[in-house]
DRENDO-1510 file (C-alpha; in Angstrom, 1 decimal, always signed):
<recs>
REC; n; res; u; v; w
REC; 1; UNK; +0.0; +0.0; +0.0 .
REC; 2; UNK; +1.5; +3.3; -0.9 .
REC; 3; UNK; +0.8; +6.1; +1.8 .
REC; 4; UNK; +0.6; +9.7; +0.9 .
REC; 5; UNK; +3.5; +11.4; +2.7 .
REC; 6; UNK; +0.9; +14.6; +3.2 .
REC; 7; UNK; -1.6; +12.6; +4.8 .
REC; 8; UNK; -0.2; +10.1; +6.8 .
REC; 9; UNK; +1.3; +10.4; +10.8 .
REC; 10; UNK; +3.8; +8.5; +12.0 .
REC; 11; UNK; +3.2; +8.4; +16.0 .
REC; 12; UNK; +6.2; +7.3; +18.0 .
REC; 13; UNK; +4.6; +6.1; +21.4 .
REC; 14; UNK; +6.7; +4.4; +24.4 .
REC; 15; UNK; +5.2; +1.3; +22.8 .
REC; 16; UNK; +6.4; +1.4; +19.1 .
REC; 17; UNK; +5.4; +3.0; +16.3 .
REC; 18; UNK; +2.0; +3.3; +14.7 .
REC; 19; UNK; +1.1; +4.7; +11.1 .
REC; 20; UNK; -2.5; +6.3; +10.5 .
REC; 21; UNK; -3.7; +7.3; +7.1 .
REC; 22; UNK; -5.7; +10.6; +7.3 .
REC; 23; UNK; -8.5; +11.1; +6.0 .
REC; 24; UNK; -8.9; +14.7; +4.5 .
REC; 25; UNK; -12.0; +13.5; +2.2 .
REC; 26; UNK; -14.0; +12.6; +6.0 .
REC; 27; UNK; -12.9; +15.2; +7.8 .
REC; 28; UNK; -10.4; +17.6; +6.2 .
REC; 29; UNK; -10.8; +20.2; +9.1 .
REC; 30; UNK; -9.8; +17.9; +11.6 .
REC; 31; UNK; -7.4; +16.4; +9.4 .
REC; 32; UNK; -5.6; +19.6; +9.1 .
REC; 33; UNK; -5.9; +20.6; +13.1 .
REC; 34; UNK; -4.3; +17.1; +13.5 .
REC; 35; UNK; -1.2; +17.7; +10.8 .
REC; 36; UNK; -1.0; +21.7; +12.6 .
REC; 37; UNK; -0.6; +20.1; +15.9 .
REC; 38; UNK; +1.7; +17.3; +15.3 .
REC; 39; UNK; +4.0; +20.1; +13.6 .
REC; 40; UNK; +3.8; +22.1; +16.3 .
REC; 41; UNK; +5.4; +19.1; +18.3 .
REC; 42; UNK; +1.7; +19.8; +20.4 .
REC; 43; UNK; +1.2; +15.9; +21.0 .
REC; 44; UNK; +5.2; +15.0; +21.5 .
REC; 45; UNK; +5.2; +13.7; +25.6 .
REC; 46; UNK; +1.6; +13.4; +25.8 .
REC; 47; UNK; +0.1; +10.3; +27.8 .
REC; 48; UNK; -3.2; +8.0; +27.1 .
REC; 49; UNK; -4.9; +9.3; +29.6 .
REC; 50; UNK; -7.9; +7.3; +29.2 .
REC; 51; UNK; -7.5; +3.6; +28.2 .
REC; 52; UNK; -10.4; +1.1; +28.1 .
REC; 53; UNK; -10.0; -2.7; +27.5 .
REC; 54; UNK; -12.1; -3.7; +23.9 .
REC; 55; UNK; -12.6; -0.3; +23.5 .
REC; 56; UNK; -10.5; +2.1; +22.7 .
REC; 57; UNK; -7.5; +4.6; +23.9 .
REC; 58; UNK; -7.2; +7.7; +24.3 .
REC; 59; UNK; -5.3; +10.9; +24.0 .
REC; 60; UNK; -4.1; +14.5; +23.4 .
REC; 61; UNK; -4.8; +16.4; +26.5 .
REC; 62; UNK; -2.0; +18.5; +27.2 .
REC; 63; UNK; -2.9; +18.1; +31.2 .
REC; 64; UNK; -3.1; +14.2; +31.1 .
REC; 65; UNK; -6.5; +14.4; +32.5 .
REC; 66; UNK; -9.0; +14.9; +29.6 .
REC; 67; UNK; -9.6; +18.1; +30.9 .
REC; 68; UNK; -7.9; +20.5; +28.4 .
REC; 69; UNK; -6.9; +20.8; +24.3 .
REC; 70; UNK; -4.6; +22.8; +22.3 .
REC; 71; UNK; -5.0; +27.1; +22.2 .
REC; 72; UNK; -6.9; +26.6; +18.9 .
REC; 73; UNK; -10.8; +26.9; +19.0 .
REC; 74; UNK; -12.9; +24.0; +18.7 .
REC; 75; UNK; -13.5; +22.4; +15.5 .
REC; 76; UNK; -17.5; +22.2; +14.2 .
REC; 77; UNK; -18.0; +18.6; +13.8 .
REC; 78; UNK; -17.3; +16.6; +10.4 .
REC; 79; UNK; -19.9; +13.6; +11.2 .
REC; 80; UNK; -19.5; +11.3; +8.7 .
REC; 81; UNK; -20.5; +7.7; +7.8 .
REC; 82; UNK; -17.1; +5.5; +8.5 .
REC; 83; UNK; -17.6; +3.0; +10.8 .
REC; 84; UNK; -15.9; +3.2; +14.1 .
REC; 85; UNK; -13.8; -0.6; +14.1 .
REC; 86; UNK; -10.6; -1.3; +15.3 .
REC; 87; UNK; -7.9; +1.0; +14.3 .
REC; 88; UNK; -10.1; +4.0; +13.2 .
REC; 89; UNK; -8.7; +7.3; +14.8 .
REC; 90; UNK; -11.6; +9.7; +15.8 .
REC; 91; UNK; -11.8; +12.8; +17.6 .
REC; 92; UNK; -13.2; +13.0; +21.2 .
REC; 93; UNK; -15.3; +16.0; +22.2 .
REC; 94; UNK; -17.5; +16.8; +25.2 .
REC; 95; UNK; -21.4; +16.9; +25.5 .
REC; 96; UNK; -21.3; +19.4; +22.7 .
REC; 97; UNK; -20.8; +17.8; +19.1 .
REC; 98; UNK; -19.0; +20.9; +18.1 .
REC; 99; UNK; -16.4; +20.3; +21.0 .
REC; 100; UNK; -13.7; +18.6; +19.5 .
REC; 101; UNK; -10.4; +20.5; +19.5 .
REC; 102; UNK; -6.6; +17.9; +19.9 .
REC; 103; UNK; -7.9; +14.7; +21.9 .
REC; 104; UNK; -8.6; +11.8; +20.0 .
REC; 105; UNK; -8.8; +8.1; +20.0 .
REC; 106; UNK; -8.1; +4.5; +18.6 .
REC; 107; UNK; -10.5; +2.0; +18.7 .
REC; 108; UNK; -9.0; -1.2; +19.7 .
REC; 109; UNK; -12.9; -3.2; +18.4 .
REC; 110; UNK; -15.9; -2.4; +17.1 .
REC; 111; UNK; -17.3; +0.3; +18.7 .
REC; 112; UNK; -20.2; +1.1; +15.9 .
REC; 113; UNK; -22.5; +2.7; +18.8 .
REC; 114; UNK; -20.4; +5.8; +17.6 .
REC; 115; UNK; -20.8; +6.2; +14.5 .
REC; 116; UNK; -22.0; +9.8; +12.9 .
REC; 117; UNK; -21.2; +11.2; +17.0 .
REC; 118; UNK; -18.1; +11.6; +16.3 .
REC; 119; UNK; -15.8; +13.0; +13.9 .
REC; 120; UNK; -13.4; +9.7; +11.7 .
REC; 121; UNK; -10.2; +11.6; +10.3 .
REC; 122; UNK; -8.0; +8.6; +10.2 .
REC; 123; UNK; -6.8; +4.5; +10.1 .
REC; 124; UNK; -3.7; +2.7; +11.7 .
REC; 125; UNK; -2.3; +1.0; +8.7 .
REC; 126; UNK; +0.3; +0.1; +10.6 .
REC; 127; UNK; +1.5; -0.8; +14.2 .
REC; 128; UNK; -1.8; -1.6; +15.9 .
REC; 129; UNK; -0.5; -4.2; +17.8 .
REC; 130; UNK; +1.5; -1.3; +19.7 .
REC; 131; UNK; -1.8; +0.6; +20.2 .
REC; 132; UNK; -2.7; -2.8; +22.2 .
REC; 133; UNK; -0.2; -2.8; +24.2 .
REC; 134; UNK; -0.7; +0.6; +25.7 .
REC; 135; UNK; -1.2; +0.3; +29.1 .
REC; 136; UNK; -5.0; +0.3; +30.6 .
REC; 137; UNK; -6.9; +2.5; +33.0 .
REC; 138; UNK; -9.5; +5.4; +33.7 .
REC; 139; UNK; -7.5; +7.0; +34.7 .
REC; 140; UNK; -3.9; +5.1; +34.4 .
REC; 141; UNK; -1.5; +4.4; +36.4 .
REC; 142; UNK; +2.3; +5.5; +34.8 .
REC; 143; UNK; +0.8; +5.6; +31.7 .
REC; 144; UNK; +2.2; +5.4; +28.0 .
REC; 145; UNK; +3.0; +8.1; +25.9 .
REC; 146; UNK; +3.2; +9.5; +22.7 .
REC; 147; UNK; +7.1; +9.9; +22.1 .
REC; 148; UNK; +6.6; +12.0; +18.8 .
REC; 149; UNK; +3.9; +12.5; +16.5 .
REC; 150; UNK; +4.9; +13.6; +13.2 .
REC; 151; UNK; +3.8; +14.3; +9.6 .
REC; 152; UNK; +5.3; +11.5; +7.5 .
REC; 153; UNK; +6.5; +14.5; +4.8 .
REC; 154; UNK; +8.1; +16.2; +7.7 .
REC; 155; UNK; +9.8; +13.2; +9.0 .
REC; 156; UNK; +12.6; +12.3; +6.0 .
</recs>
């Protein structure tokens, strides 16, 4: 499979590395928030704060709680129909669909009871069996950590 330099990430976590495919033609505002952010080195040291066994993990608050996002406003949602199944990358958000702003998440199995609530921007093609072994908890103990997340362009 040939990746698109542009529109792929390469995620460096304290588990090994992981490769998502973006996916501008779902969601190409959160797409780009997601590219901005990893070029800001916004997501380098970040932990998953919030891991859940079958379901997913997650990440992107810069206070390790959940609690916070980047300094950019939120994003409106870009619902769309892609099924949430293992290895999809969608952004979380609070109560308020239009919420979303850097946390986001990897589904480890289906979790379809999501679809068109939240925003899909993006697919591991690669390294999922590192996303498994991130370590569990709500919140977690010593937890794992994105090392660097970087536009795969940027990365050469």
């Amino acid at each position: 499979m040939s990746l698109d330099p542009e529109n792929t990430i390469i995620l460096e976590t304290t588990k090994g590395r992981v490769v998502i495919k973006l996916r501008p033609d779902l969601a190409p505002n959160h797409v780009e928030r997601i590219k901005t952010l990893a070029r800001e080195g916004f997501y380098d040291g970040i932990v998953f704060h919030r891991v859940i066994d079958g379901f997913m993990a997650q990440v992107g608050c810069p206070h390790g709680t959940g609690t916070g996002g980047s300094d950019y406003p939120d994003l409106a949602q870009e619902f769309n129909a892609e099924p949430h199944v293992r290895g999809i990358c969608s952004m979380a958000r609070a109560q308020n669909p239009n919420s979303a702003n850097s946390q986001f998440f990897i589904v480890f199995d289906d979790a379809r009871f999501l679809d068109k609530q939240y925003t899909v921007w993006g697919q591991v093609v690669e390294g999922m069996e590192n996303v498994d072994k991130i370590k569990r908890g709500e919140p977690v103990r010593d937890p794992d950590s994105i090392v660097s997340m970087k536009v795969m362009a940027d990365a050469a």
